[in-house]
Structure formats: structure tokens, C-alpha cells
Phi, psi and omega in degrees: 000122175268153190278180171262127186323142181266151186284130170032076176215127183306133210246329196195148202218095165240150167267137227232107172227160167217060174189092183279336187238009156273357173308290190306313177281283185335317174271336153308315176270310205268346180227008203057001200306141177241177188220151194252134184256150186246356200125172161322328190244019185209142142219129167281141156312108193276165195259148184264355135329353188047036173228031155094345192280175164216163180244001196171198200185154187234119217237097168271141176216171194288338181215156166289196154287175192269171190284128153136009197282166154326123164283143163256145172235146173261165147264146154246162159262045168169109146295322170311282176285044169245347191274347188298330161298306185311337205263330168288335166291317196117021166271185171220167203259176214211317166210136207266216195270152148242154209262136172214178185281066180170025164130214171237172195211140168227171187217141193215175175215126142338228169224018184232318173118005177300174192214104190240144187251154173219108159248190183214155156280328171278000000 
């Protein structure tokens, strides 16, 4: 059973790589994420709710978007082994954690060069 979309709530989240499938292994190893594949050129981000949704996609093109775009952010509960996964999948951390009002937070690039955030509360 997939849930249903909330009226102007953020719903799906896709990223633009242009290595779908060195994409895929990376947020795989650094985050599990697993994917419903479409073809060559999509996989979708299965939601880790387990209810059958996806949360986003992963989109090959020829360049990623350009910079200046919505940042996506993820959460952890360790921030710590999540940036220590990020760096052994082959991201790179782009800023390391810093303390905000509401916990900490890092900003990393992908193996495509997006540029995504993770925060913690701790």
C-alpha cells in the first residue's frame, strides 16, 4: 500500500547525474538506499518507509543542474559515520559539520557533483 501525497507538501525529490549508475552505487553504499529502475536513463528512490512509494529519482543527462539550485537535505541520527559512508562511497564533503540552531549539519557532492546536506540533531 503506498501512502497518499500530501496537498503542497514536499513529495519527490529528483537528482540529475550523468553516471546512473556510479549514482546508484553511491547513495546505495552511503545511504542504502535501494531503486525501482525505468531504463537506462531513471531509477527511481524507493522510500524507506517500506510502502511501496518512492521519494525522488535519479535523472541521467548530459551535465548536472547548475549551481544555485534548491539544496536537498537529508537526516541522520550520526552524523558522524554518516559523513564517514559518504566519504568511503566516493563523495566528497564540501563542508564539514558545523553546529546550528537545531543541531549539526555537513554539505558533501555526490560522484556528479550535486551538492546535498545532511543534518542530526546531536
Amino acid at each position: 500500500m503506498t501512502s497518499s501525497p500530501l496537498h503542497h507538501s514536499l513529495d519527490y525529490v529528483e537528482l540529475v547525474v550523468t553516471d546512473l549508475e556510479a549514482s546508484r552505487r553511491f547513495f546505495a553504499e552511503a545511504f542504502g538506499w535501494t531503486f525501482n529502475d525505468y531504463g537506462p536513463g531513471y531509477a527511481g528512490i524507493v522510500s524507506p518507509r517500506d510502502d511501496g512509494s518512492e521519494v525522488g529519482g535519479l535523472m541521467l543527462a548530459d551535465e548536472p543542474r547548475p549551481v544555485g539550485g534548491p539544496l536537498v537535505l537529508l537526516y541522520s541520527d550520526d552524523l558522524d559515520a554518516t559523513m564517514s559512508g559518504i566519504v568511503s562511497a566516493g563523495g566528497t564533503i564540501l563542508q564539514a559539520p558545523y553546529e546550528f540552531p537545531g543541531g549539526r549539519r555537513l554539505h558533501f557532492s555526490d560522484p556528479t557533483g550535486n551538492e546535498l546536506g545532511v543534518w542530526s540533531v546531536k
